[in-house]
N, C-alpha and C positions, 0 to 999 in steps of 0.2 A: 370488509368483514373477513377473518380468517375462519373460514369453512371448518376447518380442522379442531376449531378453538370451539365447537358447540356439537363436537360429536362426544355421546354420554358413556360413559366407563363400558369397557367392553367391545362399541362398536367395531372394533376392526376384525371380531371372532364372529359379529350379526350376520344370521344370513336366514334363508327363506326355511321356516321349519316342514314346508311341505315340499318341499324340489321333487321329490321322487313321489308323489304321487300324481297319478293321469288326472289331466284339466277336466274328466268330465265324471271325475271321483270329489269334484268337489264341492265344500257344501258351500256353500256363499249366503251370507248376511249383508243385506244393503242397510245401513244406518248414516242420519244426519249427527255429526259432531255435536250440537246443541242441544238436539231430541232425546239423546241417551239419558242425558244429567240433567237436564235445567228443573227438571218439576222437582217443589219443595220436599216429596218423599223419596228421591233417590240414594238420600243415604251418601253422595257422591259430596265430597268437599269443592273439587272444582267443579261449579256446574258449570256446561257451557262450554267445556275447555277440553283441547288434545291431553291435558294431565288426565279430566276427567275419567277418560277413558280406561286406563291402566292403573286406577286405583284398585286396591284389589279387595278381597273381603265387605263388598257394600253390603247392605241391607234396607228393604225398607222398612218401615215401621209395624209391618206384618208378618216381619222374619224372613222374607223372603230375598234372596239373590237378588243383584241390582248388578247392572255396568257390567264389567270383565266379569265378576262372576257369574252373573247370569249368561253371558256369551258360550264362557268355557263350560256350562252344564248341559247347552244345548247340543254342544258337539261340535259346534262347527271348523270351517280348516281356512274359510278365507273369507275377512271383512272388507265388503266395499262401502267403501266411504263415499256419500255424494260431495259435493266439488268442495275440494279442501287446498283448491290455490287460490291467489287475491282475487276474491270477486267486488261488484261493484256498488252492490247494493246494501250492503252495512255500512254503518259510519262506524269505524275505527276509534274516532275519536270522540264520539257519544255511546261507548260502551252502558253507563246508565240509563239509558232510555230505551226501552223494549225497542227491540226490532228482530227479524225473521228475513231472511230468504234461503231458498234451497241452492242457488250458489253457482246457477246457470247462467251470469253475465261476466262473462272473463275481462278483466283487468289487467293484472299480469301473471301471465302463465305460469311462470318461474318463481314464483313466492309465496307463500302458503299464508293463507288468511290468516287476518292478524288479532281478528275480533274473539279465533279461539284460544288464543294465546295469554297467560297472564301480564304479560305488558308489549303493547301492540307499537310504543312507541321508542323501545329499541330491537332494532332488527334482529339482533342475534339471538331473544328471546322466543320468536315464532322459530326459528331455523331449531335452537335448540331443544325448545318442547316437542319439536314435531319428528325430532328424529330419538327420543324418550316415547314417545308412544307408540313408534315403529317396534322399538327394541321391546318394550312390555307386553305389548301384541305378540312379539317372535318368540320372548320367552316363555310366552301360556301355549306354544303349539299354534298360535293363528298367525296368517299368511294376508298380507296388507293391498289390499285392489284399491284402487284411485279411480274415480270418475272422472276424465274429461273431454273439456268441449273445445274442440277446435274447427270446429265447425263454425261458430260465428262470436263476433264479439257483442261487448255491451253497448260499446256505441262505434259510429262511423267515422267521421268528420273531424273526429280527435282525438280519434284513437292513434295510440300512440307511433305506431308504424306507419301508418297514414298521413304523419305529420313530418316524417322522415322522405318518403316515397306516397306522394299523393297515388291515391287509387291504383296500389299493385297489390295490397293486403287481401282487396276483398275482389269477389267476382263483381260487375259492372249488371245492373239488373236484374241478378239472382238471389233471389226469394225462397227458399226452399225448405231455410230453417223456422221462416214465418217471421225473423227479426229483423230482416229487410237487408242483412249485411254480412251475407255468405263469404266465409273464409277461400280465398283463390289456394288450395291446396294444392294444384296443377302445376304452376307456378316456383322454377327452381329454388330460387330463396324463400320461399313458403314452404315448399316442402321442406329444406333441410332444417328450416327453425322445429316445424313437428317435430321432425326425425330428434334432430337436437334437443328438445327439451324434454321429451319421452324417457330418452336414454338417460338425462341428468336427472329425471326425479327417480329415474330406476338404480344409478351408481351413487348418487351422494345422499340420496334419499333412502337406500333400500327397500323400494318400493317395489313388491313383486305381482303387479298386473293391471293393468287397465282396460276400464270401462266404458267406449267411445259411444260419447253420445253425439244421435243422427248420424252412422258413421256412413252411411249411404253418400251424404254431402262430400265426402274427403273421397277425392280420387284413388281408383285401386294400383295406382306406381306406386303412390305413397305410401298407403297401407303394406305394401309387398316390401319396401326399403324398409319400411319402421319392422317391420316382422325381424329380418334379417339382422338389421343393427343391436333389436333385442336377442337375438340368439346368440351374438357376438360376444354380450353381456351375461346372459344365463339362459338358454333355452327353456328352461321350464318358468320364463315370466307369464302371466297369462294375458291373452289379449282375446275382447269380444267387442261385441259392437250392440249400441239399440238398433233395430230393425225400422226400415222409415223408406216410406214409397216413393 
């Protein structure tokens, strides 16, 4: 796929419309992709979908603001999205048939779920919807946070790294995240993949901040490189963590 060929008019002027304000100036919305739009009143033509998002002007049948417009009346400066890379628990390819999850079983890291996407079975489609919803977000004034999980995967035994490099992925009887299959973040090519994928959903994605869930479980080298490498990138990306004993 040429990367370059699904970036949407403008992109190479996108950038974070909050850079200069302080990380603890900001107002933060946590919303699922699917939750905003999918109910029959939102007014929203793609329901379900990264378009959904950045439609502008919705209503619902009450007169009321729906979607980005209700976002931007609230005020806020920066939308976290829960997990908006390939997770594991949608089928893709029974898009008709209801289904749900919130998007904590990572897949692969590097590829933005396909089930938000109006067509999940050419790739260039998610890459290019998802960087139109980036850009729609930056032009209403809000700033784009990602939720993720690199703390554990969806599965073990075949998981894909795993199948490359038997048992270096994950830590060896470490339980921490309750999924049985603690990500070895300690670990020098573990860590640089973090590092590296962090930075690539931040430069080809313009993604300005993420939201580590369990980030307890990822060792603090890691966390202290990935900081760094984002500063390299833009300092004002924001980076927190869930809290987790």
């Amino acid at each position: 796929l040429d990367m370059a060929s699904t970036n949407p008019e403008g992109w190479e002027n996108d950038k974070n419309p909050n850079a200069n304000l302080s990380m603890t100036d900001a107002v933060i919305y946590e919303l699922h992709v699917r939750d905003l739009s999918i109910d029959g009143s939102s007014g929203i033509t793609n329901k379900g979908k990264y378009l959904g998002i950045v439609e502008a002007g919705t209503k619902n049948a009450a007169g009321y603001s729906t979607g980005l417009s209700h976002m931007v009346d609230l005020g806020i400066t920066h939308l976290h999205l829960n997990p908006v890379y390939d997770y594991a628990t949608v089928d893709e390819s029974k898009l008709d048939t209801p289904q749900f999850n919130w998007g904590y079983d990572p897949k692969n890291y590097n590829v933005p779920e396909g089930s938000y996407s109006t067509d999940p079975y050419n790739g260039e489609v998610r890459v290019a919807e998802f960087k139109q919803m980036v850009k729609g977000l930056h032009d209403n004034g809000i700033s784009v946070i990602m939720d993720v999980v690199y703390n554990h995967t969806y599965t073990t035994d075949d998981y894909c790294y795993n199948l490359i490099v038997p048992d270096y992925f994950h830590r060896p009887g470490s339980n921490g995240s309750g999924c049985g299959n603690d990500v070895a973040s300690e670990r020098a090519m573990v860590r640089k993949y973090i590092v590296d994928s962090v930075v690539y959903w931040a430069t080809e994605y313009h993604v300005d901040g993420f939201r580590f869930d369990l980030v307890g479980l990822i060792d603090l080298e890691t966390i202290q490189e990935l900081r760094a490498a984002l500063d390299e990138v833009d300092p004002s990306i924001i980076l927190y963590g869930e809290g987790w004993d």
